[in-house]
LUMVO-344210 format. One record per residue (C-alpha): residue number from 1; residue in three letters; x, y negated, z. Coordinates in Angstrom, 2 decimals. Layout:
BEGIN
@n:NUM	res:ALA	u:X	v:Y	w:Z
...
// end
This chain:
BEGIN
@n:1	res:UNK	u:-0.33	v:13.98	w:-10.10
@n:2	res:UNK	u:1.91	v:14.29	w:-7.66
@n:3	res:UNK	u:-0.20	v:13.43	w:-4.54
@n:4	res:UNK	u:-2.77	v:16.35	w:-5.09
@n:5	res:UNK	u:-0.18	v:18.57	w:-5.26
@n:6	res:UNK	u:1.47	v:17.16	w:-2.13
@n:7	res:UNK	u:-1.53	v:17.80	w:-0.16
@n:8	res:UNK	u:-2.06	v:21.37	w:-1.70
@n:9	res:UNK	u:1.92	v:22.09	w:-0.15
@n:10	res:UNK	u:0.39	v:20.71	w:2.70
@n:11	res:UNK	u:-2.42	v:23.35	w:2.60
@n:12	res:UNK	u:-0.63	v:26.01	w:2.51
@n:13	res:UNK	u:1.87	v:24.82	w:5.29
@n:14	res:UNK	u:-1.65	v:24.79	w:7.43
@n:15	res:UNK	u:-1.85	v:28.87	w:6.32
@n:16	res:UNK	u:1.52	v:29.88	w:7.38
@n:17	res:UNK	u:0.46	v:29.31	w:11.15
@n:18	res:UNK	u:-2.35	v:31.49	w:10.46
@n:19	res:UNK	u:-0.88	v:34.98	w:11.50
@n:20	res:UNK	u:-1.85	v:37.58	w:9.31
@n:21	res:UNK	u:-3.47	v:41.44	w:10.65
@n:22	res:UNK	u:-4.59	v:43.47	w:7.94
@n:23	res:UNK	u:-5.33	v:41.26	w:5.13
@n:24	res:UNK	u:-7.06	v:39.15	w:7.31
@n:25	res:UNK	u:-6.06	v:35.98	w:8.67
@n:26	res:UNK	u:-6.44	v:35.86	w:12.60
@n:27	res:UNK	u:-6.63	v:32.20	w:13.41
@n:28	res:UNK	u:-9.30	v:30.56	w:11.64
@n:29	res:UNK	u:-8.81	v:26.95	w:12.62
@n:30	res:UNK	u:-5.51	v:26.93	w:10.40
@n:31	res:UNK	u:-7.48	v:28.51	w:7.52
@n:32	res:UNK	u:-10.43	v:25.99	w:8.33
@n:33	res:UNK	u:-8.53	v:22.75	w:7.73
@n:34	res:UNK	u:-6.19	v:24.50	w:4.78
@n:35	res:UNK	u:-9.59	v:24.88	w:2.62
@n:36	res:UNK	u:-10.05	v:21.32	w:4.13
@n:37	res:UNK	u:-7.03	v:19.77	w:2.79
@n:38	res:UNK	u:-7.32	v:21.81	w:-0.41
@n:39	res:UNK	u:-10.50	v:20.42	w:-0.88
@n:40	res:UNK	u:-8.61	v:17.00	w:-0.90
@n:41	res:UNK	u:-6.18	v:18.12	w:-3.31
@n:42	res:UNK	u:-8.96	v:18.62	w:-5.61
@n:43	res:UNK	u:-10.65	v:15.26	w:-4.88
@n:44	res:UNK	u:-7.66	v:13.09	w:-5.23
@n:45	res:UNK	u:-6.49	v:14.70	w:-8.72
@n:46	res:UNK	u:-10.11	v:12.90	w:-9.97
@n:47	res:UNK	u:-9.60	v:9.88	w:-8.16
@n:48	res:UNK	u:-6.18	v:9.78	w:-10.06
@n:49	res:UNK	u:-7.80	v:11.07	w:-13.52
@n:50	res:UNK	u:-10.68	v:8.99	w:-13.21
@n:51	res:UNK	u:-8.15	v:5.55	w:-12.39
@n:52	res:UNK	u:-6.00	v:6.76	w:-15.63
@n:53	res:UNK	u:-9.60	v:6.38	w:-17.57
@n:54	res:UNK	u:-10.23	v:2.69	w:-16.54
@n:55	res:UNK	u:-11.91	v:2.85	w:-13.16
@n:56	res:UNK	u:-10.86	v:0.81	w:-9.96
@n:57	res:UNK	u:-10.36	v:2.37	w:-6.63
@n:58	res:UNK	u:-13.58	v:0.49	w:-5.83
@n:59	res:UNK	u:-15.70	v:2.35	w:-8.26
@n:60	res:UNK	u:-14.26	v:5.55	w:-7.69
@n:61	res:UNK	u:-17.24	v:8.44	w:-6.35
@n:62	res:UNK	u:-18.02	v:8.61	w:-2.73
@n:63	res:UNK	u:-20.30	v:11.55	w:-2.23
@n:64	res:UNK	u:-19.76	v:15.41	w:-4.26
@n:65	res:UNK	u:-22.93	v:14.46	w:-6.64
@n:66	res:UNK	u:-21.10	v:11.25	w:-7.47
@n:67	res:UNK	u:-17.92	v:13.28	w:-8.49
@n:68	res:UNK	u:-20.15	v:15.56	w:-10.44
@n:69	res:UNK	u:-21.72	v:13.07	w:-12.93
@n:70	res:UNK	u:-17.92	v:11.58	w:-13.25
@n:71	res:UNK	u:-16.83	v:14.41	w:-14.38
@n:72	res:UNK	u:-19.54	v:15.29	w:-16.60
@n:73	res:UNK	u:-18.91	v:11.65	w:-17.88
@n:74	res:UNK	u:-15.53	v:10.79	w:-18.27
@n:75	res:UNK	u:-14.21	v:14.85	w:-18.71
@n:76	res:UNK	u:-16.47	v:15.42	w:-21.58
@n:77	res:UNK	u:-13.73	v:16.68	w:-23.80
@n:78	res:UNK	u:-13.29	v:19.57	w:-21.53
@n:79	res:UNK	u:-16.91	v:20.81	w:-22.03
@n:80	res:UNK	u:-18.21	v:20.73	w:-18.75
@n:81	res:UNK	u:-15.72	v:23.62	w:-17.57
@n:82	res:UNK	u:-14.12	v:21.02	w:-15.06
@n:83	res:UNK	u:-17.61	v:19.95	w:-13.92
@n:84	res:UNK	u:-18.52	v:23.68	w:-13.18
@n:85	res:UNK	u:-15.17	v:24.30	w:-11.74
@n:86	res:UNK	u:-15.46	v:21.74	w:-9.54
@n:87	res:UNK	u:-18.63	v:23.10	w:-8.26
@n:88	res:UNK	u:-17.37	v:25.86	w:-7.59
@n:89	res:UNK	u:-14.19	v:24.92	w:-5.76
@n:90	res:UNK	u:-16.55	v:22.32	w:-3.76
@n:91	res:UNK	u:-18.75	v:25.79	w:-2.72
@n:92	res:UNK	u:-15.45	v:27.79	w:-1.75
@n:93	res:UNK	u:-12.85	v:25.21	w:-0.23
@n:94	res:UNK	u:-15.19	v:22.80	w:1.26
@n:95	res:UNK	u:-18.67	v:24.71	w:2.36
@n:96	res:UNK	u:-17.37	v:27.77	w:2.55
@n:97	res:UNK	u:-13.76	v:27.87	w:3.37
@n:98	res:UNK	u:-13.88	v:24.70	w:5.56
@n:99	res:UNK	u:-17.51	v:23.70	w:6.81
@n:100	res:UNK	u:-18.77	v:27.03	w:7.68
@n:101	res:UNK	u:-15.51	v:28.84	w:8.32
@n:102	res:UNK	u:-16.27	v:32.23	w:6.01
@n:103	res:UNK	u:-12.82	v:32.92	w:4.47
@n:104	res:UNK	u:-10.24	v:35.09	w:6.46
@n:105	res:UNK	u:-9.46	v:37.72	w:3.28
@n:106	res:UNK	u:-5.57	v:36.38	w:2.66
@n:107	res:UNK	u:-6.20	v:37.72	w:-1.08
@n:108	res:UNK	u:-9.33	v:35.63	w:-1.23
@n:109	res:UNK	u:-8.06	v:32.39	w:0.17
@n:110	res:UNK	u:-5.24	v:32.75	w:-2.07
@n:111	res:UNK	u:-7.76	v:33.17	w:-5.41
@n:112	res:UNK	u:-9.10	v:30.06	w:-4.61
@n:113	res:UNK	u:-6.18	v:28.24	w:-3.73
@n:114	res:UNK	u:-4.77	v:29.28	w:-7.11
@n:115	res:UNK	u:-7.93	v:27.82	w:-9.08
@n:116	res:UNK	u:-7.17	v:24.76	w:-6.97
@n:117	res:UNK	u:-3.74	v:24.11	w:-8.88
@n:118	res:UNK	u:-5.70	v:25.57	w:-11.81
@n:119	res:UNK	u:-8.20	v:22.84	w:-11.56
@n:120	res:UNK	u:-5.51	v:20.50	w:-11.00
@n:121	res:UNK	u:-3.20	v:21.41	w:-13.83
@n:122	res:UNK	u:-6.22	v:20.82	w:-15.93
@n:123	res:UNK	u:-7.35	v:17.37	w:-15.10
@n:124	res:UNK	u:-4.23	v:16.04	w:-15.12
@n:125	res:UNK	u:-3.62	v:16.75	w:-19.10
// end
């Protein structure tokens, strides 16, 4: 898994450029496509995990629900905890770090960027 962890590196090159005032990061274009990339991160590690279980790159998901019902499917031994992880990473990263643009709170965006390896770590047993 060395790609999603490439592009998490990546992610958090993006944040440096962000300066920082008060625990708040000032430039929110940098933290816009960091959650974006993140986000990435997170899908490639189950594109990899899901090839490692038998599936071409042609079957692998194409829309969020699609990842979902992978999971569910193919991570079963992990009792759904990657499912509803993924969830939730797909609410903070992608809706709300990147699409809407609500994360500035440096202690935040790093929470989430931690359960990003955390999520990644775990799919890749």
């Amino acid at each position: 898994m060395k790609e999603p962890i490439r592009y998490l590196e990546n992610a958090r090159e993006l944040l440096r450029k962000s300066s920082i005032e008060d625990g708040y990061y000032t430039d929110k274009k940098y933290v816009k496509s960091a959650c974006g990339v993140a986000y990435l991160a997170i899908l490639e590690a189950i594109n990899e995990y899901l090839i490692a279980r038998g599936l071409t790159k042609k079957e692998l998901p194409k829309k969020v629900e699609e990842y979902e019902k992978a999971l569910k499917k193919y991570a079963s031994a992990h009792n759904g905890k990657l499912a509803r992880q993924f969830d939730i990473l797909y609410e903070e990263l992608h809706i709300a770090g990147y699409y809407r643009g609500l994360l500035s709170d440096v202690n935040v965006v790093k929470e989430v960027f931690k359960s990003a390896k955390g999520f990644i770590e775990k799919i890749k047993q």
